[in-house]
N, C-alpha and C positions, 0 to 999 in steps of 0.2 A: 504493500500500500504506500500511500506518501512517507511515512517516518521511515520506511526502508529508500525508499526514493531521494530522502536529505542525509539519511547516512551514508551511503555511497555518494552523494557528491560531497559531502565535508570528508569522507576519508579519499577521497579523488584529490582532491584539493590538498591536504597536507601530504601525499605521496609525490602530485608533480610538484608543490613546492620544494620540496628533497631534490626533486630529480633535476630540477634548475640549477641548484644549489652545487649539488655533490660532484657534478663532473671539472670544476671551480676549482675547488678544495682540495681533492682528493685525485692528484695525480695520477696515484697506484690504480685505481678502479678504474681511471677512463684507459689506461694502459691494458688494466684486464677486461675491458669492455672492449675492446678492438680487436685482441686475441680471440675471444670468445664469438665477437661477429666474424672475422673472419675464420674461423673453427665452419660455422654456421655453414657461411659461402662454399665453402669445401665440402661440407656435408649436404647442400643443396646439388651443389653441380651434380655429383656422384648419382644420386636419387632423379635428380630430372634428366641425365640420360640415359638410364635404366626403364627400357619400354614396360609399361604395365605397374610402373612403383608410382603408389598417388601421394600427391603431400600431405594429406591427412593420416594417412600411413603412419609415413617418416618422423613426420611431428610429435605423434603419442610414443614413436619405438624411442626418441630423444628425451620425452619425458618422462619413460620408464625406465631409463638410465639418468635421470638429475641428479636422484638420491645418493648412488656410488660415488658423483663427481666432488661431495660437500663444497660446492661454493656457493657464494653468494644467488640466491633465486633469481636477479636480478639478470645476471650474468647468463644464467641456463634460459632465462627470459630471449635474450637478444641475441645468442647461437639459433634459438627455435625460430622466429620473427625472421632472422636470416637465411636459413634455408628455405621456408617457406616459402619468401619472396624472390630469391634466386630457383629455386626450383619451378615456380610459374612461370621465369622467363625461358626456362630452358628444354621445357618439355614440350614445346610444341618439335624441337628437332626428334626426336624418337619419331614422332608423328608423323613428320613428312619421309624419313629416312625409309619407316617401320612399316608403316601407315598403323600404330598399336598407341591409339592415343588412352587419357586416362579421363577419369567421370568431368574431370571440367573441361577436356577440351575434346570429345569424342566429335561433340555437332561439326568443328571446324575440320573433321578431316577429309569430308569431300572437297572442299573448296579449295584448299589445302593440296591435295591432290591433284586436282584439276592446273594451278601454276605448276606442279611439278613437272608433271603429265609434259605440260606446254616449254618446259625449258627455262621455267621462272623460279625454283625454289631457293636460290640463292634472295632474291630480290623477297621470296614470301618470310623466310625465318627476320629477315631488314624488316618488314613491316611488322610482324609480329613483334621486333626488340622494340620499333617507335611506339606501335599502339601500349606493348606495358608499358615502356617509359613515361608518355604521355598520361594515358590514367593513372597514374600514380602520383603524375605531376597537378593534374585537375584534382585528385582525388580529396588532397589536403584540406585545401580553401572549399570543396565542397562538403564536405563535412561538416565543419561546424554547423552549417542552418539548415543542412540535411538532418543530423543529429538533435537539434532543439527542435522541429518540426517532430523526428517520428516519437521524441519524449513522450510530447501529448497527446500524439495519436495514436502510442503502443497499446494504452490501455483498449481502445477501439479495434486495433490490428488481431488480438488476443481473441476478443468478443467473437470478430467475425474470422477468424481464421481460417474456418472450413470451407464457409465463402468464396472468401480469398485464393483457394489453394486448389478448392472446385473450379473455378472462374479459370488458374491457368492451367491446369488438366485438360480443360473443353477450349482453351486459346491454344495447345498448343496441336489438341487432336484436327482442330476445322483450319490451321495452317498447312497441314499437309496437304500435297501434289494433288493427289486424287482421293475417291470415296473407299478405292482399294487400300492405300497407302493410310487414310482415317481409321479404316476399321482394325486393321493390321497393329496401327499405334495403339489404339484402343485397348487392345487384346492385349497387347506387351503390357501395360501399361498396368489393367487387372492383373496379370500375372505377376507382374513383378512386387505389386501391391499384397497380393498373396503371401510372395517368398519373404517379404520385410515383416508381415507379422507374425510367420513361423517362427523366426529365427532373430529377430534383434532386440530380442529380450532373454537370449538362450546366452547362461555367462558361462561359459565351457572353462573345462580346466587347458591349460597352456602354459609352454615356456616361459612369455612374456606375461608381468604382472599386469599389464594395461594393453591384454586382449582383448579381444572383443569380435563380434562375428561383421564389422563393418568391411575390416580387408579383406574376407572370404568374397565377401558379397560385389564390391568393388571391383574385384581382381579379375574375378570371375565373370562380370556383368557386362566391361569396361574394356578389358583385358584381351582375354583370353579369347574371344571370338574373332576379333581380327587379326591374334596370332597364328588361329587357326587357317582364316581366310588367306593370311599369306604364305603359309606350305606352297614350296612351289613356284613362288612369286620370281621377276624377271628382276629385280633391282629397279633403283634411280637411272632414269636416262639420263645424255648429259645434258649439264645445264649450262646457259647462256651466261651473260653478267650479271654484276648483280643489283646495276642502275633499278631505281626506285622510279617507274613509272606512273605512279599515283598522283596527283595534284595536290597540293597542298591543303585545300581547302575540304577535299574530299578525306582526305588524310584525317585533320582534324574533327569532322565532325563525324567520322567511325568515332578516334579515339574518347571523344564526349559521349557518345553514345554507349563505349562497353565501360566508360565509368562510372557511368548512371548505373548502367545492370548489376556494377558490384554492389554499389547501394542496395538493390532490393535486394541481392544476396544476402548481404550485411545484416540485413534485419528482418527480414522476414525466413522462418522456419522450412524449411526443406526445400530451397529455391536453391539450384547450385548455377552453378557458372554459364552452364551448358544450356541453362533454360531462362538465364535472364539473356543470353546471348540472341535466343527466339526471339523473345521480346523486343530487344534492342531492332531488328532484322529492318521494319518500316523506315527506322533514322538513317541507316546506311544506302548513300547514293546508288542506284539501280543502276548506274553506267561501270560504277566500277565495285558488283555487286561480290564477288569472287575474293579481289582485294581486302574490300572494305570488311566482310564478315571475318577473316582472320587477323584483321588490326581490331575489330569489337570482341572477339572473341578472347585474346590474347590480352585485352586490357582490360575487361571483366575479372577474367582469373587473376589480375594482378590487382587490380585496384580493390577487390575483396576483401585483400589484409587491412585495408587501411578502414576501410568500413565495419568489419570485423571488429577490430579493435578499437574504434569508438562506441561503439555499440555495447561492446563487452564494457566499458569505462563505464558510460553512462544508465547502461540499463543491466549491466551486473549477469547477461545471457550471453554464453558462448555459442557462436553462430558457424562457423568453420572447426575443423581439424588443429588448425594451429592454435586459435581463440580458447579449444577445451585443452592441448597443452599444456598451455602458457595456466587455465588453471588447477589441474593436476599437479603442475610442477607448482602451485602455490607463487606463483609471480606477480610483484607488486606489479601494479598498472600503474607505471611511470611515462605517460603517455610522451611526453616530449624526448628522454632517453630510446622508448620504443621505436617514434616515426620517425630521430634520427638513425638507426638499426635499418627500420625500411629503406628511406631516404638511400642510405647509403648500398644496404644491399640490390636496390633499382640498378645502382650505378656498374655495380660488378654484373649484375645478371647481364644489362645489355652487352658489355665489354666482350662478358664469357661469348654471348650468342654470337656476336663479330668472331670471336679469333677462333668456336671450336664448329661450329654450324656449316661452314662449307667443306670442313674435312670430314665431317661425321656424314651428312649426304654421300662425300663419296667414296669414304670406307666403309663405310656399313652398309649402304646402299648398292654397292659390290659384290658384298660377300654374299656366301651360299645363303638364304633366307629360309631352308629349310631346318637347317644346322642350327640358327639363331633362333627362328622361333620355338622349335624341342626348345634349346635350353633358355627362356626365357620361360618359359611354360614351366619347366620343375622351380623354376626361381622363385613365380607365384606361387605352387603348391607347396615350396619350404616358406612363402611368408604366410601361406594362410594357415598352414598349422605352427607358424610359430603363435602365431596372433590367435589360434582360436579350436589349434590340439589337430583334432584325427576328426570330431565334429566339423571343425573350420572346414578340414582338405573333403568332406563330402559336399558341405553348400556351396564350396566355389566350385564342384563339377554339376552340381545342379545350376551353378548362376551361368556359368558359361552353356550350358546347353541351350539355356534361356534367352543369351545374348545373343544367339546366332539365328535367330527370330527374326527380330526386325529389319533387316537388312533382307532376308527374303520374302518378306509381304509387300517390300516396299517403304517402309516407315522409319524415321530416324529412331538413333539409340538414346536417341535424349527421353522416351517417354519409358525410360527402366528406371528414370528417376522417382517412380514409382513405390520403390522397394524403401524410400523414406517419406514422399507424400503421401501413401495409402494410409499406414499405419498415423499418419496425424491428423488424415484426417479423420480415420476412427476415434 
């Protein structure tokens, strides 16, 4: 209610006064804040070009190792924040290389594809580094009065939730191609609704103490189907330059567009990246339609964290993977130490994308694809039963048989987002 409402912000408030403070003062800590975000950056790269590892994953396996590390919360705070955010700028390359995207950026891999296809994926991973950059950069300054807006309206958003959640289930079935492609979504969509209320209340015993059946589900859902689909596969053709053919203007108003989508991500309950990205789909220029949805889509999944994490400040609900981290790991919400952590892991994510994205297209993109996807395939079945035992490794062969669904009725894989919107909305 309200007195929980002013306690969270008077203890917001004496934590970011600290965090104004402390980096001042205390040499040693901004010293061990930098080692630890760049720990983070290393530990992002790693995870986002690993086909099929999502960073809500990687987040909680970081938070299930805080306790071993005894340092400061704060510290384990902004290793996490940094991978996160490096790891959303760098997995769209699996993506193009792999075509094996993960639950935020599944929707963009046809389009995705399609530059590769045509000799442009040098220039699409470019667009993908400006659209995260860009939302990240908008994300800031729209925050604050995006964040005092949803304060008042949470209490409303909560009320009508189901509403709300119903509304983009039927927005995103009546966007599909055709009435075969609707029904198709549809069906995915029940089903996948089905397998989230089986199973994401089942706490399995496991290796890792901060398992949980989400990476089964994910892996399997996300994954593993279009690992399958590329058995076989011919590789990356070669590709052209990597001149940024996009206009500026069109450029720009993708990147507004998948920033705003993280916002709804941000606060609203089982909205992932992948489905504010649909949404976003009208703001994106119809001439350079192809482009434009892998700069909104690539700036959703990035500007997320930034949304996430005011969100979590101000309303005390963690909304992403990296946002229930950061509170696992019991991490003050030092918001200004945090969104410089961001701020600055944008900066390494884009760099990485430049210096590692045109060699990974054409190493990986070379090699045998049947050889890689087998072993990327036992790589998922050793994290789903780290994360969630010998239970885990059976739901992510049930979630992958499921994912390989939609792609043959016709229907995108964004409506297996299912497997966390059915269950709330029950």
């Amino acid at each position: 209610g309200r007195s929980r409402s002013v306690y969270i912000t008077y203890r917001n408030h004496l934590v970011g006064m600290d965090a104004l403070v402390r980096p001042v003062v205390d040499p040693g800590f901004t010293a061990a804040a930098l080692a630890f975000l760049f720990g983070g950056v290393a530990l992002g790269t790693v995870s986002g070009l690993i086909p099929g590892i999502h960073a809500n994953n990687f987040a909680l396996l970081l938070a299930g190792v805080a306790p071993g590390l005894h340092a400061d919360p704060l510290l384990i705070g902004v290793a996490i924040v940094g991978a996160g955010v490096v790891h959303s700028f760098l997995d769209i390359v699996p993506a193009l290389a792999l075509g094996v995207p993960d639950a935020a950026t599944a929707v963009a891999a046809l389009p995705g594809h399609r530059l590769v296809v045509a000799g442009r994926g040098r220039e699409a991973l470019r667009l993908s580094a400006v659209g995260s950059g860009l939302a990240v950069a908008l994300a800031v300054p729209l925050a604050v009065p995006i964040t005092w807006l949803m304060v008042r309206a949470y209490p409303h958003v909560r009320a009508n939730l189901p509403l709300i959640l119903g509304g983009i289930v039927a927005g995103l079935v009546l966007t599909e191609s055709s009435r075969r492609s609707a029904v198709g979504g549809f069906c995915s969509f029940l089903a996948s609704a089905a397998l989230g209320v089986a199973t994401l209340d089942v706490d399995p015993a496991a290796p890792l103490d901060t398992g949980g059946m989400l990476a089964p589900l994910f892996s399997g859902l996300f994954g593993a189907p279009v690992l399958v689909d590329a058995l076989g596969g011919e590789g990356v053709p070669p590709q052209s330059d990597a001149r940024l053919t996009m206009g500026r203007r069109d450029l720009g108003v993708s990147a507004t567009a998948g920033s705003l989508a993280g916002a709804v991500v941000g606060y609203i309950p089982g909205v992932s990246a992948a489905i504010a990205a649909v949404a976003a789909l009208p703001l994106v220029p119809r001439r350079e339609a192809d482009r434009g949805f892998v700069v909104a889509t690539s700036g959703a999944n990035t500007a997320t964290t930034v949304f996430a994490l005011f969100a979590l400040v101000a309303l005390g609900t963690p909304r992403t993977g990296v946002t229930v981290a950061l509170e696992e790991a019991a991490v003050p919400l030092a918001l200004p130490i945090l969104l410089t952590a961001v701020a600055t892991a944008a900066i390494c994510g884009f760099t990485l994308v430049l210096l590692v994205g045109d060699r990974y297209l054409r190493v990986v993109g070379t090699a045998d694809y049947t050889t890689l996807s087998v072993g990327v395939l036992c790589l998922l079945v050793v994290v789903s039963y780290a994360f969630a035992g010998a239970v885990g490794v059976g739901v992510f062969v049930v979630a992958a048989l499921l994912g390989l669904v939609p792609p043959r009725l016709g229907a995108r894989r964004v409506h297996l987002m299912g497997v966390l919107i059915g269950p709330l909305l029950l």
